[in-house]
C-alpha positions as CSV (number, residue, x, y, z in Angstrom):
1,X,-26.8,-8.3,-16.5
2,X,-27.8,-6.0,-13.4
3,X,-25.1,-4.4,-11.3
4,X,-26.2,-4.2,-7.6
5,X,-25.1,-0.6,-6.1
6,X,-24.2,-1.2,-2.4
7,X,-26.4,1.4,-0.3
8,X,-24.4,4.7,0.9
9,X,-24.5,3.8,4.7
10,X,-23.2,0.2,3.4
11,X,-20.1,1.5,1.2
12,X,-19.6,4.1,4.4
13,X,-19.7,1.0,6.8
14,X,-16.8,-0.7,3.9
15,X,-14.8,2.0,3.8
16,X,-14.7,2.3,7.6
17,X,-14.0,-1.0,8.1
18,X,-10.8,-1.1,5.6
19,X,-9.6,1.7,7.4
20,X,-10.0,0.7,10.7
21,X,-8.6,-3.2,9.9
22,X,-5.6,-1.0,8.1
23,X,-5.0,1.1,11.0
24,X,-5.0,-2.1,13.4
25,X,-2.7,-4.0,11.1
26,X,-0.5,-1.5,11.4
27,X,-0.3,-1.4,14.6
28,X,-0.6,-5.1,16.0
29,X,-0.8,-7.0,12.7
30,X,-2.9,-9.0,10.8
31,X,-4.1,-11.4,13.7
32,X,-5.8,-8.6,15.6
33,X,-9.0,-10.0,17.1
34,X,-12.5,-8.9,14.4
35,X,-14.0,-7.6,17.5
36,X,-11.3,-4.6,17.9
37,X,-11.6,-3.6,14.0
38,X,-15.4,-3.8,14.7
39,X,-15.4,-1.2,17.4
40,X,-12.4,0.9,15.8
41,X,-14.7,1.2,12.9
42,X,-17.8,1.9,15.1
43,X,-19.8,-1.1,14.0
44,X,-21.2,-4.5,14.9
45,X,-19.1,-7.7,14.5
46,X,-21.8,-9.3,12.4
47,X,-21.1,-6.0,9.9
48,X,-17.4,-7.4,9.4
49,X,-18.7,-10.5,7.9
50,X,-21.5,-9.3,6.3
51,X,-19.2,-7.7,4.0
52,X,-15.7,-9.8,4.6
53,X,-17.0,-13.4,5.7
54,X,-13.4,-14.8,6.2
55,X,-10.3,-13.0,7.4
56,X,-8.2,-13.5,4.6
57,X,-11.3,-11.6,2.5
58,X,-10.7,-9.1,4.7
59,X,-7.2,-9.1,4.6
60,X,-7.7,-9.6,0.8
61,X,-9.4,-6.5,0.7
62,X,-7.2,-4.3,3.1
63,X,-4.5,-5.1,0.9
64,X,-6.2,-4.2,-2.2
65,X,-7.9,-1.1,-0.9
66,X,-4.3,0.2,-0.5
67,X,-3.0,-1.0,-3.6
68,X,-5.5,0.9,-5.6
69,X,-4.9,3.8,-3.4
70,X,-1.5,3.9,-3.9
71,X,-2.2,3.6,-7.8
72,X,-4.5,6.0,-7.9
73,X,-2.2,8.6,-6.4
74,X,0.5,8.5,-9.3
75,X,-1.3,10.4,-12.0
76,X,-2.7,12.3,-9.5
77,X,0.6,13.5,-7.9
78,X,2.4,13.6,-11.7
79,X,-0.4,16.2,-12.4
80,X,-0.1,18.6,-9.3
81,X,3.5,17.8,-8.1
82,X,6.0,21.0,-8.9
83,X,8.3,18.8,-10.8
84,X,8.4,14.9,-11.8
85,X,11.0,14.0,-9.0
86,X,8.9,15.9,-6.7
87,X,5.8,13.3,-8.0
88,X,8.2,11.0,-7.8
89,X,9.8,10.8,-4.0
90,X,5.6,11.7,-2.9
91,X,4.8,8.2,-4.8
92,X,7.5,6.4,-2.7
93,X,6.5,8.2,0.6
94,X,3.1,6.7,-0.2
95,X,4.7,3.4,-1.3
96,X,6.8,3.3,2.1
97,X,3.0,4.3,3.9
98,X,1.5,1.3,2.4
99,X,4.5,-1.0,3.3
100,X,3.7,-0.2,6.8
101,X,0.0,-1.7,6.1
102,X,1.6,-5.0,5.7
103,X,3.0,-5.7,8.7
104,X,2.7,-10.0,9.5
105,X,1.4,-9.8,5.6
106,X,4.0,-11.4,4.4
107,X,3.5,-14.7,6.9
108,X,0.1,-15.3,5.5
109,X,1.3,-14.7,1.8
110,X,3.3,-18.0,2.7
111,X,0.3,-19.9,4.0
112,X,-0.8,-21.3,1.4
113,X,-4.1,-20.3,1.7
114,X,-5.2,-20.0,-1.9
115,X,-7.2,-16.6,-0.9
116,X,-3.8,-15.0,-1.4
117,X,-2.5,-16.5,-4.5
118,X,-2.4,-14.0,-6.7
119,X,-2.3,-11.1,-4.3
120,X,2.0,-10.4,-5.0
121,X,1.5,-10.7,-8.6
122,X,-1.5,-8.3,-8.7
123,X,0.5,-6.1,-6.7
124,X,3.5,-6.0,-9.1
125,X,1.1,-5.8,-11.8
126,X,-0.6,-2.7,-10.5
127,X,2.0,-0.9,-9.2
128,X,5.4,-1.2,-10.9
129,X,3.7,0.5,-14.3
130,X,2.6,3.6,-11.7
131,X,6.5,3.9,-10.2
132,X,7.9,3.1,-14.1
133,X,5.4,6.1,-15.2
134,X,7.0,8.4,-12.2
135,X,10.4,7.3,-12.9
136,X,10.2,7.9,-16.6
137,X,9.2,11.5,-16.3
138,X,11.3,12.1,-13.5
139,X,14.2,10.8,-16.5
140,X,13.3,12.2,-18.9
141,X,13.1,15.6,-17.3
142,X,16.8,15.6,-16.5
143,X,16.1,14.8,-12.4
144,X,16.7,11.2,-12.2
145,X,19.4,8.7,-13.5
146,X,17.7,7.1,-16.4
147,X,19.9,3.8,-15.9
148,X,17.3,2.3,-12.4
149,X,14.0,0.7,-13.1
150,X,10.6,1.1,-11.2
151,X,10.9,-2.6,-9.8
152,X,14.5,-2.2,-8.9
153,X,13.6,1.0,-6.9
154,X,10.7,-0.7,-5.2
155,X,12.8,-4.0,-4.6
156,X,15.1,-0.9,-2.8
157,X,12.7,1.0,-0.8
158,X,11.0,-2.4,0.0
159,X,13.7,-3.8,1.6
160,X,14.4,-0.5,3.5
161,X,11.3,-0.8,5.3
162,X,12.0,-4.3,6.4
163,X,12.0,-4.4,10.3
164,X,10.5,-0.9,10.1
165,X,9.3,-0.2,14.1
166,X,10.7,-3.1,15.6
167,X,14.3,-1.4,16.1
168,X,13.8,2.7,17.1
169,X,17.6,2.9,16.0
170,X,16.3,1.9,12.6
171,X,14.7,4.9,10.5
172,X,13.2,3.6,6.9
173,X,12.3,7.0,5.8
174,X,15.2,8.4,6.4
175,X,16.9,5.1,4.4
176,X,14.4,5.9,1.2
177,X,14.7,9.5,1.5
178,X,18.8,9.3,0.9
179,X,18.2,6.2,-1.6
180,X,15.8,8.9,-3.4
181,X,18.6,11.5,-3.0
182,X,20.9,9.0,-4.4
183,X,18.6,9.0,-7.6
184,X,19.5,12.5,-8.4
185,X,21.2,13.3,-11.8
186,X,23.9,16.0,-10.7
């Protein structure tokens, strides 16, 4: 079996694209025209579906992108963070960073279009072992109550961000940084 390498201008053109369609479904969801991502990301329309033929593959793969991203951080931050809880409350910030990336998500997680299927379950799959890791070291370093578990806390800081923007009373952060305080083992 041959593995076909994407050319460097075409995984540039990729990356630029998930970031761009990231960006503008944070900021007007996940219906914003393919045209805007296009010129966000400084390419062609035709280059969109070249490489994501259908929205929901696009959508697919925004979601995904930042899933592995945020994955990818844990060890990374549990290796250059002062201390575990430090790793820890960096993880969420992330975590609360790519809740923001989801914004009208959650409507086309409910449309039954079988692109998304399996998207929430990969996404619990992936990333409560990465908050359980954090959370354990964070325990069993003395910083954390040992008693709350990685999908309880992201269950919490989840709901936190719910409605996040749409009232400017209403500061998420601020909500998961005192949940995090609240984690604290006095």
């Amino acid at each position: 079996m041959t593995t076909v390498r994407k050319r460097a201008d075409a995984r540039r053109n990729e990356q630029a694209l998930l970031d761009a369609a990231a960006a503008a479904f944070v900021e007007t969801g996940v219906d914003v025209p393919v045209r805007a991502i296009a010129a966000r990301a400084g390419v062609g329309v035709a280059t969109i579906y070249r490489h994501f033929p259908t929205r929901a593959d696009l959508i697919v793969a925004v979601y995904r992108h930042q899933v592995e991203a945020c994955a990818e951080a844990g060890p990374e931050l549990r290796a250059s963070a002062p201390s575990p809880y430090d790793a820890l409350v960096r993880w969420i910030d992330l975590f609360v960073d790519f809740l923001g990336t989801k914004h009208g998500l959650a409507e086309v997680l409910q449309s039954g279009d079988p692109t998304y299927a399996t998207l929430h379950t990969w996404f619990v799959d992936r990333l409560v072992p990465v908050c359980a890791e954090l959370l354990a070291a964070a325990a069993d370093a003395g910083q954390v109550r040992g008693d709350v578990r990685a999908l309880e806390l992201m269950r919490g800081v989840g709901n936190l961000c719910i409605g996040a923007g749409t009232d400017e009373r209403y500061d998420a952060r601020r909500m998961v940084r005192i949940l995090m305080a609240g984690l604290r083992h006095d």
